[in-house]
C-alpha positions as CSV (number, residue, x, y, z in Angstrom):
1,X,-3.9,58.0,-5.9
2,X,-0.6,56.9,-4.2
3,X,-0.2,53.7,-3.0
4,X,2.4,52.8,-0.7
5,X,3.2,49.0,0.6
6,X,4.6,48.9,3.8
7,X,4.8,51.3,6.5
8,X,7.5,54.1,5.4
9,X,10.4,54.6,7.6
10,X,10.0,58.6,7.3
11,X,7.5,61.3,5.9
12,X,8.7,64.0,4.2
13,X,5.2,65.9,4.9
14,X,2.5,65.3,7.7
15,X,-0.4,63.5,6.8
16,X,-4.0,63.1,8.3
17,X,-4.5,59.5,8.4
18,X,-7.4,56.7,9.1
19,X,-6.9,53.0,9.9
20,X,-8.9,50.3,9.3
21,X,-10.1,47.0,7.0
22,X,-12.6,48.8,4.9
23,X,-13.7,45.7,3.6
24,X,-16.9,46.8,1.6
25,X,-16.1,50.6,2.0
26,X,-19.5,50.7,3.1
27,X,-21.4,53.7,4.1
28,X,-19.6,54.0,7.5
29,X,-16.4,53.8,5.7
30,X,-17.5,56.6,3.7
31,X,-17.9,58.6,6.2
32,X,-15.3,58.4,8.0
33,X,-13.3,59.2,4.6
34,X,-15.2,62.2,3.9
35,X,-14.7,63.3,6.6
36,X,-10.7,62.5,6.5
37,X,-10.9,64.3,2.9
38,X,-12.5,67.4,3.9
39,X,-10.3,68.2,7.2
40,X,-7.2,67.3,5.0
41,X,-8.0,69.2,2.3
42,X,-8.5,72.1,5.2
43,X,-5.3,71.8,6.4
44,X,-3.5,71.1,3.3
45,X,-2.0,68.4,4.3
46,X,-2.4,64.5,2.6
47,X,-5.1,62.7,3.0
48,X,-4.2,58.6,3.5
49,X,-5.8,55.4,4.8
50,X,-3.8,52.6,6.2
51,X,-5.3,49.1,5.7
52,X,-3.9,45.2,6.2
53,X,-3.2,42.1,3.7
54,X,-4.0,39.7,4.7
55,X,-7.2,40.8,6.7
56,X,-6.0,40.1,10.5
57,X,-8.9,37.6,11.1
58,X,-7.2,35.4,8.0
59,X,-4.0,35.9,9.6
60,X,-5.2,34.5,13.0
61,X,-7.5,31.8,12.2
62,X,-7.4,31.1,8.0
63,X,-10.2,28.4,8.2
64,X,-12.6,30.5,10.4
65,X,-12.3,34.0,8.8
66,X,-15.0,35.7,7.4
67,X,-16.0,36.4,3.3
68,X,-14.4,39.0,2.0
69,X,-16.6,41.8,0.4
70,X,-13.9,43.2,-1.9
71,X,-10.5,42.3,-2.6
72,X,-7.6,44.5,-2.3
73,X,-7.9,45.5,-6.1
74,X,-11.4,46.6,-5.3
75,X,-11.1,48.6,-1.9
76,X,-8.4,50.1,-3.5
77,X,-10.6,51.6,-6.3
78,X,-13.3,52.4,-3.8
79,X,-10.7,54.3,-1.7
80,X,-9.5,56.5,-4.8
81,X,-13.5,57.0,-5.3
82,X,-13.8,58.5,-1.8
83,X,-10.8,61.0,-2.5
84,X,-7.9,59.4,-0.5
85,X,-4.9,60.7,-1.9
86,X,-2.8,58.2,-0.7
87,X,-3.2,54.4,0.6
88,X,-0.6,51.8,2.5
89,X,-1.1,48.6,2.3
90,X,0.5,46.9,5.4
91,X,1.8,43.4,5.9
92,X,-0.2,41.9,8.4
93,X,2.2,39.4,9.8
94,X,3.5,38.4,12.7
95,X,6.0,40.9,13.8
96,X,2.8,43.3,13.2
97,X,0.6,40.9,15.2
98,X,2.9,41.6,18.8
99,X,3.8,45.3,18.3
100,X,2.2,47.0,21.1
101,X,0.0,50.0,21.2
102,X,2.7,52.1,22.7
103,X,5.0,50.7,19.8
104,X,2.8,51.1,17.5
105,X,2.2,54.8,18.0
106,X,5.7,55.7,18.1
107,X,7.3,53.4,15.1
108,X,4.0,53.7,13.0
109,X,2.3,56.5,13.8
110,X,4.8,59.7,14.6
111,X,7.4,57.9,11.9
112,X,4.9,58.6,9.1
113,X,4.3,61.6,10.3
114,X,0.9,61.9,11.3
115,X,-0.7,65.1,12.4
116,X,-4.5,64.2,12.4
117,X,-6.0,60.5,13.0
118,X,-9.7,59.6,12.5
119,X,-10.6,56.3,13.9
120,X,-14.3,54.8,14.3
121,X,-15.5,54.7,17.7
122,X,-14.7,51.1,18.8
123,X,-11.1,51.2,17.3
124,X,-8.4,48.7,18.8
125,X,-4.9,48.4,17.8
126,X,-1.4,47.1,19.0
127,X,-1.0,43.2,19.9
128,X,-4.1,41.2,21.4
129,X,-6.2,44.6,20.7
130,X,-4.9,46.6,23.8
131,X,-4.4,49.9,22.6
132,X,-7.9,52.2,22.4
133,X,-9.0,55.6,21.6
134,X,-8.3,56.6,25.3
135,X,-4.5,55.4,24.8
136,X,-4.4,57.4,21.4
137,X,-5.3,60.8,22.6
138,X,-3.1,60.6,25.8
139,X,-0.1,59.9,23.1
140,X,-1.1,62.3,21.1
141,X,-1.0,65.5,23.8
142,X,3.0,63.8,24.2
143,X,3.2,63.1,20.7
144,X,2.3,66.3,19.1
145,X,-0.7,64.9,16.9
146,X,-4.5,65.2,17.0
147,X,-7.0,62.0,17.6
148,X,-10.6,62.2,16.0
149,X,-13.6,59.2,16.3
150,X,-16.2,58.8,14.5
151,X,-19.4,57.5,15.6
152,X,-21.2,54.4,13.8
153,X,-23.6,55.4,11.2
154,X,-27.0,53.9,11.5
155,X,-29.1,52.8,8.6
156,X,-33.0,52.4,9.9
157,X,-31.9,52.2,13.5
158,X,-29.3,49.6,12.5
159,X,-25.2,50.1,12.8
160,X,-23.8,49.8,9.1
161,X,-20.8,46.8,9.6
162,X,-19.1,44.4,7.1
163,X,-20.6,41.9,9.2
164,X,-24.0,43.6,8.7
165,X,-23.4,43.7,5.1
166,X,-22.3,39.5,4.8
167,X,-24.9,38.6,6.6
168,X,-27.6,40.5,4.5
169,X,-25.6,39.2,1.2
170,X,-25.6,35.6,2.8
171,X,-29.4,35.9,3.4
172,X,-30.1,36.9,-0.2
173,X,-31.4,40.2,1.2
174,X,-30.1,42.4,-1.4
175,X,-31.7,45.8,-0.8
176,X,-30.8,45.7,2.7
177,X,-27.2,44.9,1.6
178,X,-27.0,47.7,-0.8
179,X,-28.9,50.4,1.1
180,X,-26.1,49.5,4.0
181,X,-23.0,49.6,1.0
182,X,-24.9,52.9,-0.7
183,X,-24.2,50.7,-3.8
184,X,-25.4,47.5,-5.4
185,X,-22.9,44.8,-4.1
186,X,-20.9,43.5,-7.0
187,X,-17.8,41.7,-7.8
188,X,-14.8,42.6,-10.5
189,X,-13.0,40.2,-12.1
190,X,-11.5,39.0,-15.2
191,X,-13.5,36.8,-17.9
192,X,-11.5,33.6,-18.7
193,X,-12.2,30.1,-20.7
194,X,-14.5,27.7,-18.8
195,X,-15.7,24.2,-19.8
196,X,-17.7,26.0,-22.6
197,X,-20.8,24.1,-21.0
198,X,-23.4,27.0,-21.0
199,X,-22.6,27.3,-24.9
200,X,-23.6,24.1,-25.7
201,X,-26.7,23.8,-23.9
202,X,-28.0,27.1,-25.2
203,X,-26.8,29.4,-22.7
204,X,-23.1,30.7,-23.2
205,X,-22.0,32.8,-20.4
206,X,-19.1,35.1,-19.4
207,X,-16.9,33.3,-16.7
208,X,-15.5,35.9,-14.1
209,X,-12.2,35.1,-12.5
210,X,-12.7,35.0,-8.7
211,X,-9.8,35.8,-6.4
212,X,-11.5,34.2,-3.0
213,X,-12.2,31.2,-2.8
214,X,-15.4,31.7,-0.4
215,X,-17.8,34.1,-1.9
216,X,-19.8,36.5,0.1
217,X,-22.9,35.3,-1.6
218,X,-24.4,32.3,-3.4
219,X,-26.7,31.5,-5.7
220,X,-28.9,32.7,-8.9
221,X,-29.4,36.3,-9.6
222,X,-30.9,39.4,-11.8
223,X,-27.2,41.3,-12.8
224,X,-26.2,44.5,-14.8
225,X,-22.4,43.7,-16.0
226,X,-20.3,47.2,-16.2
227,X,-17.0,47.2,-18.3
228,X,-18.4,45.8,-22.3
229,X,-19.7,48.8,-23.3
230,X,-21.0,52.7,-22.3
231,X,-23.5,50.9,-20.8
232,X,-24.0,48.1,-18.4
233,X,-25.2,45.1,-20.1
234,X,-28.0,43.0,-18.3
235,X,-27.8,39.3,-17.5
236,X,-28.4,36.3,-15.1
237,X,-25.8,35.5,-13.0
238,X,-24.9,31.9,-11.2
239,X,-22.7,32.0,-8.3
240,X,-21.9,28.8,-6.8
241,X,-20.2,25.1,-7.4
242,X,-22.7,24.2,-9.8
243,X,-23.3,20.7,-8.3
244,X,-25.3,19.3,-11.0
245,X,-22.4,19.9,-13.6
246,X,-19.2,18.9,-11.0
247,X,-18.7,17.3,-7.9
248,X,-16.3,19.9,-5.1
249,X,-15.7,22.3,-7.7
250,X,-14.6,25.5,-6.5
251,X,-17.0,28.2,-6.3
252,X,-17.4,30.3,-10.3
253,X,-19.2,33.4,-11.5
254,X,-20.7,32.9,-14.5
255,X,-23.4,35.6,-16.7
256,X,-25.6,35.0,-19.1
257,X,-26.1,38.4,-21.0
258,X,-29.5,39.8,-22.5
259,X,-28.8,41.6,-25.0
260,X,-25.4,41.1,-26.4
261,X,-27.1,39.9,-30.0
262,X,-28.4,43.4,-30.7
263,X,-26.5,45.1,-28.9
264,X,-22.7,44.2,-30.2
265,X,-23.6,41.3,-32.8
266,X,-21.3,38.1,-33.6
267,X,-19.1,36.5,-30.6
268,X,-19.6,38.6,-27.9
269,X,-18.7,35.9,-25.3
270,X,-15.4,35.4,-27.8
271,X,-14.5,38.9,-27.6
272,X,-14.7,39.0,-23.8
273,X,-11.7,37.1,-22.7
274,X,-9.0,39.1,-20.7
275,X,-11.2,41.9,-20.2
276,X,-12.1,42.6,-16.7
277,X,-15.8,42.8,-16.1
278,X,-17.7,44.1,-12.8
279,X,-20.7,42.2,-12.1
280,X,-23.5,44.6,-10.0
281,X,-26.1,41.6,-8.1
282,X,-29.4,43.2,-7.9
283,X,-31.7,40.8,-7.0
284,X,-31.6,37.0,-5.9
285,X,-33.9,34.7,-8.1
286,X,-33.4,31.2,-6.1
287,X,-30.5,29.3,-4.0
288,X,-28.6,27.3,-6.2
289,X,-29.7,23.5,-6.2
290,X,-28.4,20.1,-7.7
291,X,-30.6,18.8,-10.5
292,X,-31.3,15.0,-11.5
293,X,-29.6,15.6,-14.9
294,X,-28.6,18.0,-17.3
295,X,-31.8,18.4,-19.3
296,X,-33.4,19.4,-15.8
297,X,-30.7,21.6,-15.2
298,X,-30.9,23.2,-18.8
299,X,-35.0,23.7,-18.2
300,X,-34.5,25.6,-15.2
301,X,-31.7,28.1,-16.7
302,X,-34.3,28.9,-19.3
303,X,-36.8,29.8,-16.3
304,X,-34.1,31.8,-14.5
305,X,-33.6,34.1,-17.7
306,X,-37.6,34.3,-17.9
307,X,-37.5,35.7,-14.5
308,X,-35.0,37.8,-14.2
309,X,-35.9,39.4,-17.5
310,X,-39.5,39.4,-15.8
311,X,-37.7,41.3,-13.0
312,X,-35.8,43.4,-15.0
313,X,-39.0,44.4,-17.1
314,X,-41.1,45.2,-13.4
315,X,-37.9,47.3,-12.1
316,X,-37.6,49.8,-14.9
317,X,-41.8,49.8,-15.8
């Protein structure tokens, strides 16, 4: 897959394009780039999704914006998943912010060449949202392009959104997250050197790298970890500030793993650094809590791995 930053200021060939966050490339996503892929692939022309960085919500109010589901590293290996050949990444900034629909179609849209444009059914565009579907078709009988929406796509009676999808992970509702994603929600990330705590009380643990700063989800959890071996590798997973151990600590992914004694032998958690990891959450054993001391904390760790091995043993009987 091609990936492009920035909006191009030609196209040497015409393109069928979508546009949107994709945060999650959840099911509705998918559709809508199936969709993109097989009319594309009918036409033999390029299939391509545009997305923004920063998300426009973090661009207009920083403090107030909503958890990412994926970062950019992420979407972008969902979007090659789904078959988009190529993908720009746009500067949301603030000369992006105040074009104008009409704008927008002319310097974005016929500049890069666009013959066919999916959109979901409630798209918006151009500054302060003004530009709509209705706006896009009349520009496109001028413009010499075709406009396409998509309707929402409903999972038991319920429209599949990001928002959906946060809220369920906030929740700890899991399934309902996943059956909304078509995937178990997980987070990738690279395992670095922590305070080497979980060794010492019996528990060493992987620490993932996080790139946000304000998780989608919180707490204890049954995980499979992808990216050791041919296999995924279960564990327990704690996602949180761990307030027993440090006072306004920034949130930090850390997984205990099952089986890495008879499954790899020696170091395994030595032999992990640098590598990136993708942690899969399956199932949410408790909300993370502060404990009187350490000893407490330590006696409830050993619980969590009881029960998610417990849970483990119940899902695959």
């Amino acid at each position: 897959m091609q990936i492009v930053r920035g909006i191009p200021v030609g196209a040497a060939s015409a393109i069928a394009l979508t546009i949107g966050n994709f945060d999650g490339v959840h099911l509705g996503h998918q559709a809508i780039l199936a969709r993109l892929k097989q009319t594309a692939d009918a036409r033999g022309i390029t299939s391509c999704a545009m997305t923004f960085e920063p998300h426009p919500r973090e661009y207009f109010s920083p403090n107030d914006a909503p958890a990412r589901l994926t970062s950019l590293r992420e979407k972008i290996a969902l979007l090659s998943r789904c078959g988009v050949q190529r993908v720009y990444i746009c500067r949301f900034d603030r000369s992006l912010a105040q074009l104008s629909a009409e704008d927008f179609i002319s310097d974005v849209l016929v500049r890069m060449a666009t013959k066919w444009l999916l959109v979901g059914e409630d798209f918006r565009f151009g500054a302060r949202r003004g530009g709509d579907i209705a706006q896009l078709q009349a520009a496109a009988v001028r413009r010499g392009f075709e406009v396409a929406s998509m309707p929402s796509i409903l999972v038991d009676g319920l429209r599949v959104s990001s928002s959906a999808i946060r809220q369920a992970l906030a929740d700890g509702k899991l399934a309902h997250a996943s059956a909304l994603l078509g995937r178990h929600y997980s987070i990738s990330g690279r395992v670095v050197h922590g305070d080497k705590l979980g060794a010492r009380i019996g528990y060493p643990t992987a620490n993932i790298e996080l790139k946000r700063n304000k998780p989608a989800l919180s707490g204890i959890f049954a995980v499979e970890v992808e990216g050791i071996g041919r296999e995924r590798c279960p564990g327990v997973a704690s996602l949180g500030v761990r307030p027993t151990v440090k006072a306004g600590a920034a949130p930090l992914l850390e997984v205990h793993l099952f089986r890495h004694n008879d499954l790899y032998g020696g170091d395994l958690y030595g032999d992990l650094y640098g590598k990136r990891l993708t942690v899969h959450f399956l199932h949410k054993l408790r909300d993370e809590e502060k404990f009187a001391d350490l000893d407490a904390l330590t006696q409830q760790i050993g619980l969590d791995v009881k029960n998610a091995q417990a849970w483990f043993s119940h899902a695959l009987a």
